[in-house]
C-alpha positions in Angstrom: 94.6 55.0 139.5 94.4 57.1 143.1 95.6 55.4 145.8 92.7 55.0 147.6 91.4 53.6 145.0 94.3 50.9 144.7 94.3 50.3 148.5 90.5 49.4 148.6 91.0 47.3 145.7 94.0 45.4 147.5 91.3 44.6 150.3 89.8 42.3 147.9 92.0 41.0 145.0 94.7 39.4 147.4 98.3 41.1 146.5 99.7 37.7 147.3 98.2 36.1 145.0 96.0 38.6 142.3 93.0 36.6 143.4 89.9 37.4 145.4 86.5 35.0 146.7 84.0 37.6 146.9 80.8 35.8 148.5 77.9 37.2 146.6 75.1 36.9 149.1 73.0 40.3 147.7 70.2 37.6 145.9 67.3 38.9 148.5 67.6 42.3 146.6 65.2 40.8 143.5 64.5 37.0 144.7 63.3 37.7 148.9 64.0 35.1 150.8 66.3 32.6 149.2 66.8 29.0 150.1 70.1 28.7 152.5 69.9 32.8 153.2 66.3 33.1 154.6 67.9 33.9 158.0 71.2 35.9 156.7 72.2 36.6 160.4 72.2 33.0 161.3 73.6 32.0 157.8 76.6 34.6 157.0 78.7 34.7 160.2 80.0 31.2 159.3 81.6 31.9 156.3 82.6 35.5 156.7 86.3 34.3 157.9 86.6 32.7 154.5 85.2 35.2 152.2 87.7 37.9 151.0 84.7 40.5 150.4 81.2 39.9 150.8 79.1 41.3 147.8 76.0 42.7 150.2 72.9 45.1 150.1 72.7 48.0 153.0 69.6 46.7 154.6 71.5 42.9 155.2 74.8 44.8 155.9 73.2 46.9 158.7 70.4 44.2 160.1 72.9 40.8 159.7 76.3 41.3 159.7 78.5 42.2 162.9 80.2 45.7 162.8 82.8 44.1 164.2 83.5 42.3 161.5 86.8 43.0 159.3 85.6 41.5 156.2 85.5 44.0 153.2 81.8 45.5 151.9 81.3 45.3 148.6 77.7 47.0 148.7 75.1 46.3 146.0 73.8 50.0 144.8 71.3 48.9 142.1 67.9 47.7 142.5 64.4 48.2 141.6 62.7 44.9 139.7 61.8 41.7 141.1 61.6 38.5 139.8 58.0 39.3 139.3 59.1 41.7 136.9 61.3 42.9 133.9 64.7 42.2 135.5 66.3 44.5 133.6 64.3 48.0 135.0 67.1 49.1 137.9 68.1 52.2 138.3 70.7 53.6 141.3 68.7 52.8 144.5 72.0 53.2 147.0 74.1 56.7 147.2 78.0 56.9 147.2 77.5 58.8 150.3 76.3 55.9 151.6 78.6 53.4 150.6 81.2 55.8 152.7 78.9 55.8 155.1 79.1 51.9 155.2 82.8 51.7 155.2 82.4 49.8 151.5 85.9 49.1 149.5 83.7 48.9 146.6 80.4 49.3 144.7 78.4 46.9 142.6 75.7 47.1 139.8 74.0 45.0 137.2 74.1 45.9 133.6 71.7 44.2 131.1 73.0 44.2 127.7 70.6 43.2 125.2 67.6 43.6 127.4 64.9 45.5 127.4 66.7 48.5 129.5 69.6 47.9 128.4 70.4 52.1 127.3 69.4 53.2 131.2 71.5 50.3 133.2 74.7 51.0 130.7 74.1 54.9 131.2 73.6 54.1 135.1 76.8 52.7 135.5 78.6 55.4 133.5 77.0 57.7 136.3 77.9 55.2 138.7 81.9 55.2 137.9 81.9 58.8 137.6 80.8 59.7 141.1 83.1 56.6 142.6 86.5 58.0 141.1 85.2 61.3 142.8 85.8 59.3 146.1 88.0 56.6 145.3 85.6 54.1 145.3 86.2 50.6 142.9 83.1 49.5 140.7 82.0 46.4 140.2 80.0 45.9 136.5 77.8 42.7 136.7 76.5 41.3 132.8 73.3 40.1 134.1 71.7 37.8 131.4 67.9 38.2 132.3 66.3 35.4 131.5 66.8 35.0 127.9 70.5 36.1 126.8 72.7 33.4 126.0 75.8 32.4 128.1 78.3 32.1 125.4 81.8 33.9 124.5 80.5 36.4 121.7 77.8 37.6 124.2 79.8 37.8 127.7 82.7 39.2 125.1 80.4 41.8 124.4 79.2 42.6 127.7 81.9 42.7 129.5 83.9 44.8 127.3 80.8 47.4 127.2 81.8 47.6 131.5 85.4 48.3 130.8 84.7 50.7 128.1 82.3 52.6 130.7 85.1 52.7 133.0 84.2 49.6 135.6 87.4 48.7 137.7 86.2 44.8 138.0 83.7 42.9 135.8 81.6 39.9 136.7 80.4 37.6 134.0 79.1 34.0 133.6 81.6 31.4 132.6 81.4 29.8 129.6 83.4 26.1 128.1 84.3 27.8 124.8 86.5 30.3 124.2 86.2 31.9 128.1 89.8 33.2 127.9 89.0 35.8 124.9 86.4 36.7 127.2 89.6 37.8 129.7 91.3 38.9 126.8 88.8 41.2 125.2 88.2 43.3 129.0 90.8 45.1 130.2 90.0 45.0 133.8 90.1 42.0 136.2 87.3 39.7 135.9 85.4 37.2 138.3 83.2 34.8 137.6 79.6 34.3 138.4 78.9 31.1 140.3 75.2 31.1 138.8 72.7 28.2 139.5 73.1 25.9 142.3 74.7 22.8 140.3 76.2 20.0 141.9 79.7 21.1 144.2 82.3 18.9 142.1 80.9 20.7 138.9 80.7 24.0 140.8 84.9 23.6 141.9 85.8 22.8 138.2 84.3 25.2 136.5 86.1 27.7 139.1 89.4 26.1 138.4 88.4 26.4 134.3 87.9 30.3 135.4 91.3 30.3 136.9 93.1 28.8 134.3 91.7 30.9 131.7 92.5 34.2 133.3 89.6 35.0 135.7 90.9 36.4 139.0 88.7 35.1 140.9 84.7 34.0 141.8 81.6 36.1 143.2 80.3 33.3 144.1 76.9 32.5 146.0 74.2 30.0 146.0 77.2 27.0 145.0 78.1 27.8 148.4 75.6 28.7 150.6 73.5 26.5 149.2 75.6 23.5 149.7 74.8 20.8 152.2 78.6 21.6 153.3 78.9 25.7 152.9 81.9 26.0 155.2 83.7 23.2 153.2 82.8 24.3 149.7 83.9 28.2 150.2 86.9 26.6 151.8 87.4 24.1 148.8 86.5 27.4 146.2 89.4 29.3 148.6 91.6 26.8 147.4 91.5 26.6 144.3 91.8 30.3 143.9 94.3 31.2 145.9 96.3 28.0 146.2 96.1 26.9 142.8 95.1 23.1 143.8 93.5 20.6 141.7 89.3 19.8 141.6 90.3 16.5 143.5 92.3 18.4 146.0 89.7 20.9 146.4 86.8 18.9 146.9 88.4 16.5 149.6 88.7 19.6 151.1 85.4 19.8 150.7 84.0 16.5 152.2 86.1 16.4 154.6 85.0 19.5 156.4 81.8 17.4 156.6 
């Protein structure tokens, strides 16, 4: 691995600790306007300080978020389907010239295994890794499920190995109660976790200490925080847990109490 390769990495898997919070807030990108980001430059500069990359699209990086700031870009560079739509029919809609442009340590894209597209999105993210180690850029492989794959070890197993295999630096998958840590064991890369749904925050802090525990290095995590009646206090809680190692009781005192 080049070493600009390894130094943008270190921007976002902590080498204290081998963990990262990435906040995912990239949702707009299929879903417009989503409840707790339907004004992203009123919404994000709160929990920027806490995030250890922010998982973003170009047109929210540029319009929303402070040049200023000194938190890492992850940029999204796939797109092309709405929720109105077959989920699965992206293609490459953002350029590795312009992820340079943007100052990104890193790259992101979905891959829908089992879907209908499923041939294009893997191909696209063999394309994908090939012109990042050109440049030194990570990639980030995303098993999106659609709406009808099921969330269990034998299928994120699958997936996620399929991203490693094409050559994806970091993998983000689902979580799942059953067997998760073959998951870890089956991809050869570092893997985060998926927060998913908005579920309730106690649920949302243990299943990010499960991830932990069972080898994930850390969360992309999204609407379980911005969405929560507390988002400063649950990313801070989340931060916790990841980086500090402390227990779901711990973590989510931290939580109320920054109410």
């Amino acid at each position: 691995m080049d070493w600009g390769l390894k130094n943008r990495l270190s921007k976002t898997i902590s080498p204290k600790t081998g963990k990262t919070v990435m906040l995912a807030v990239d949702h707009g990108y299929f879903q417009g306007p989503t409840t707790g980001l339907k004004n992203p430059k009123e919404d994000l500069p709160k929990l920027l300080p806490y995030a250890d990359s922010l998982f973003i699209t170009r047109g929210i990086l540029r319009n929303c978020i402070d040049a200023n700031t000194n938190v890492p870009i992850f940029l999204r560079v796939s797109g092309g389907t709405s929720i109105l739509g077959e989920l699965s029919n992206e293609d490459i809609t953002t350029s590795m010239k312009e992820a340079l442009r943007l100052n990104s340590v890193g790259v992101g894209m979905s891959v829908f295994v089992g879907a209908k597209n499923e041939d294009r999105t893997i191909s696209n993210l063999g394309r994908l890794v090939n012109e990042a180690e050109d440049v030194g850029m990570p990639v980030l492989a995303i098993t999106a499920v659609g709406k009808d794959m099921v969330r269990d070890a034998r299928y994120l197993g699958l997936a996620s190995r399929i991203c490693a295999e094409m050559g994806a630096h970091i993998v983000k998958t689902y979580y799942c109660e059953k067997d998760f840590d073959k998951v870890v064991e089956g991809c050869p890369v570092p893997i985060v976790i998926a927060g998913g749904k908005k579920i309730p925050e106690k649920d949302a802090l243990q299943m990010a200490s499960n991830a932990i525990r069972d080898g994930a290095v850390g969360v992309d995590m999204g609407r379980n925080i911005f969405q929560s009646d507390n988002p400063i206090g649950m990313i801070k809680a989340i931060n916790a847990i990841v980086h500090k190692n402390v227990s779901v009781k711990e973590a989510f005192d931290i939580y109320k109490n920054e109410k």
